[in-house]
Backbone as JSON, one array per atom type, in Angstrom:
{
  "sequence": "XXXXXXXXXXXXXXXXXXXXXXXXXXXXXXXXXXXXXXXXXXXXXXXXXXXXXXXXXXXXXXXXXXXXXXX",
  "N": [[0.85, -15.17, -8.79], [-0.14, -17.42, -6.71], [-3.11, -19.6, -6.24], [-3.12, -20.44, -3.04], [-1.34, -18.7, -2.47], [-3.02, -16.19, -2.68], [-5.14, -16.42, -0.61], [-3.85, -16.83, 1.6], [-2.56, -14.22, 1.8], [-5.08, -12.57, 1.49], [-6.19, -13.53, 4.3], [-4.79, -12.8, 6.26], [-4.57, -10.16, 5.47], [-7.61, -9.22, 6.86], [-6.52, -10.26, 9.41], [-4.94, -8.34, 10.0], [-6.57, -5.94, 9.68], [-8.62, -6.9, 11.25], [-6.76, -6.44, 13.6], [-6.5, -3.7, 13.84], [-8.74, -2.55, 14.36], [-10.27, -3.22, 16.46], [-8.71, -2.29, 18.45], [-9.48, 0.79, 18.43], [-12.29, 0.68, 18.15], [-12.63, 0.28, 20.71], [-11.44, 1.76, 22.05], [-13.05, 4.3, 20.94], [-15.66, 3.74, 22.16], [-15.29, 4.07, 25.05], [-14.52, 6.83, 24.98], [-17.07, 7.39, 24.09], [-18.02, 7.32, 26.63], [-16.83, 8.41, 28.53], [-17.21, 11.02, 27.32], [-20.62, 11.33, 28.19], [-19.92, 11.38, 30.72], [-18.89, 13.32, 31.24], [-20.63, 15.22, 30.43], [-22.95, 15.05, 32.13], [-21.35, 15.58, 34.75], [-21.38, 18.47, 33.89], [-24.0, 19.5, 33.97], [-24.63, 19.02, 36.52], [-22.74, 20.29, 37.78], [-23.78, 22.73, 36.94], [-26.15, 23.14, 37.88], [-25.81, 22.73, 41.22], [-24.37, 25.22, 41.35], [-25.91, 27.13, 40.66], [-28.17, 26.49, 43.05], [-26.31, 26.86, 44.84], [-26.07, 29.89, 44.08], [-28.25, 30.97, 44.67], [-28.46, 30.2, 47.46], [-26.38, 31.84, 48.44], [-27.57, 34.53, 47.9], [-30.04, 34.55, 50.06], [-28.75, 34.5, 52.29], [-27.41, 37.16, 51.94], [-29.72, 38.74, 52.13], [-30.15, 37.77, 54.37], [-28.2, 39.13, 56.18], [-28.63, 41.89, 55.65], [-30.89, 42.4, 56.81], [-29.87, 41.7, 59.7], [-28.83, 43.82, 59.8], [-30.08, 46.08, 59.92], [-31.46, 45.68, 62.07], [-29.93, 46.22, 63.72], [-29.56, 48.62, 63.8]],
  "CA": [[0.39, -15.46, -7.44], [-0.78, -18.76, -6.51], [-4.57, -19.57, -5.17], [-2.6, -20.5, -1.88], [-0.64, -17.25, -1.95], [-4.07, -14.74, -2.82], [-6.05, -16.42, 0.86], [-2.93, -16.44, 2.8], [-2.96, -12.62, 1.65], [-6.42, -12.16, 2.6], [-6.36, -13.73, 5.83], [-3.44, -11.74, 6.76], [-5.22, -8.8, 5.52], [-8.4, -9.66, 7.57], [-6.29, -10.35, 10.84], [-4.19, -7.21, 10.54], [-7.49, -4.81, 9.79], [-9.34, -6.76, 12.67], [-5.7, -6.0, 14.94], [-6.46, -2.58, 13.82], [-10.23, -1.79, 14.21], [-10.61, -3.47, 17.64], [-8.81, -1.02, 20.17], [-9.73, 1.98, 17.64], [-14.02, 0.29, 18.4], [-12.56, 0.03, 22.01], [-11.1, 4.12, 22.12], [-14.24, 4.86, 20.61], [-16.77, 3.42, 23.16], [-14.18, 4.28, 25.79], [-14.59, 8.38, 24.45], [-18.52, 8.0, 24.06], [-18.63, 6.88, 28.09], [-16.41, 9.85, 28.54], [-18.27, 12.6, 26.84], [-21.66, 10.94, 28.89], [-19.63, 11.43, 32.33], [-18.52, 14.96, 31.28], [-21.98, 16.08, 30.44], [-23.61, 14.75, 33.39], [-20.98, 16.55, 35.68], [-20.95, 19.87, 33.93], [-25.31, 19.7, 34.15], [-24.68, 18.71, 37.99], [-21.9, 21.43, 38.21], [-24.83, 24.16, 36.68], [-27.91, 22.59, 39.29], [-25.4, 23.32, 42.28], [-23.98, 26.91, 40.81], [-27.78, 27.43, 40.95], [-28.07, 26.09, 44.39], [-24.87, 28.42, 45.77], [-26.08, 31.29, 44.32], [-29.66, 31.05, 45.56], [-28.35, 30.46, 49.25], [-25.76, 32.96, 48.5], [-28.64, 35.99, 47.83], [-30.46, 34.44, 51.34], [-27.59, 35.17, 53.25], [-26.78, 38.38, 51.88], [-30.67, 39.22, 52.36], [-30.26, 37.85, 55.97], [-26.75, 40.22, 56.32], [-28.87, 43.15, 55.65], [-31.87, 42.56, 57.98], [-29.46, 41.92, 60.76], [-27.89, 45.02, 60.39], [-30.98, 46.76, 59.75], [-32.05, 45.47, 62.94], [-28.81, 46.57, 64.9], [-29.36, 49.99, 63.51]],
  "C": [[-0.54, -16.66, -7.53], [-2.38, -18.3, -5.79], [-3.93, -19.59, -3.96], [-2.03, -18.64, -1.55], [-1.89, -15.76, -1.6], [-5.27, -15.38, -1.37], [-4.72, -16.35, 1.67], [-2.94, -14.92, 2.72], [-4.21, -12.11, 2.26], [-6.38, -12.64, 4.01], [-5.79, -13.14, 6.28], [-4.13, -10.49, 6.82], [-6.35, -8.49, 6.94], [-7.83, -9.96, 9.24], [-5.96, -9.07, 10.97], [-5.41, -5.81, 10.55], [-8.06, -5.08, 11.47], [-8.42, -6.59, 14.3], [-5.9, -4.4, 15.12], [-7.62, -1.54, 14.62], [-10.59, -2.56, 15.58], [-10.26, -2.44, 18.63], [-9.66, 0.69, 19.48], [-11.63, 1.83, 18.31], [-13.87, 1.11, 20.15], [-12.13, 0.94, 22.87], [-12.47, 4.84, 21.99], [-15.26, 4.8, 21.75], [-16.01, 4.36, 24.39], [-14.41, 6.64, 25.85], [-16.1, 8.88, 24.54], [-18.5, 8.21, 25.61], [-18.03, 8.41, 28.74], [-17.04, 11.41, 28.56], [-19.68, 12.4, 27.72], [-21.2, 11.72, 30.19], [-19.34, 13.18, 32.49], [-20.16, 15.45, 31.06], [-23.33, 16.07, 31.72], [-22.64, 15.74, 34.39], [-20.95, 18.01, 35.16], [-22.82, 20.47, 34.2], [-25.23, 19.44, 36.0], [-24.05, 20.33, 38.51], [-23.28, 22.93, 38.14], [-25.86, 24.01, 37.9], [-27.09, 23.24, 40.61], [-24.67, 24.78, 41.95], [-25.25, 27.81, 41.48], [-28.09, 27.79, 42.56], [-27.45, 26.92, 45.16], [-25.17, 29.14, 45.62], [-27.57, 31.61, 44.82], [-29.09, 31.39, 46.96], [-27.62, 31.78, 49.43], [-26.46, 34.43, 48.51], [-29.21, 35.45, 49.51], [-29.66, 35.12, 52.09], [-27.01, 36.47, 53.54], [-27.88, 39.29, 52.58], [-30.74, 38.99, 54.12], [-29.45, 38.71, 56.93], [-27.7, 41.6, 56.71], [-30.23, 43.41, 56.6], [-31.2, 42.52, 58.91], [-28.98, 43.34, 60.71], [-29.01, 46.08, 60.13], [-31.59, 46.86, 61.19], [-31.15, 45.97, 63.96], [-29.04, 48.05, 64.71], [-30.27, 50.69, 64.8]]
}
């Protein structure tokens, strides 16, 4: 193998890793933003769960005074 032949090899090498390791960077980021958006809606999802079942006891507590009051 020639000097010419062992950098045409490397450069080759060097393009085809950096054809490789760009969308793989660009999946990656792409997956972090992901997992961010999921953890923010499943902490949103718990705050209003919260929220519903709070009002949900009011309501039931307001159920049973009205009918306490019809009695």
């Amino acid at each position: 193998m020639t000097e010419a032949q062992a950098v045409y090899t490397v450069i080759i090498g060097i393009g085809a890793l950096i054809g490789v390791m760009t969308p793989v960077l660009k999946l990656n980021n792409s997956i972090t933003k992901l997992t961010t958006a999921i953890e923010y809606m499943a902490t949103d999802n718990r705050r209003q769960d919260a929220r519903l079942d709070a009002h949900s006891r009011e309501l039931d507590d307001h159920e049973k005074r009205i009918s306490h009051l019809e009695k």
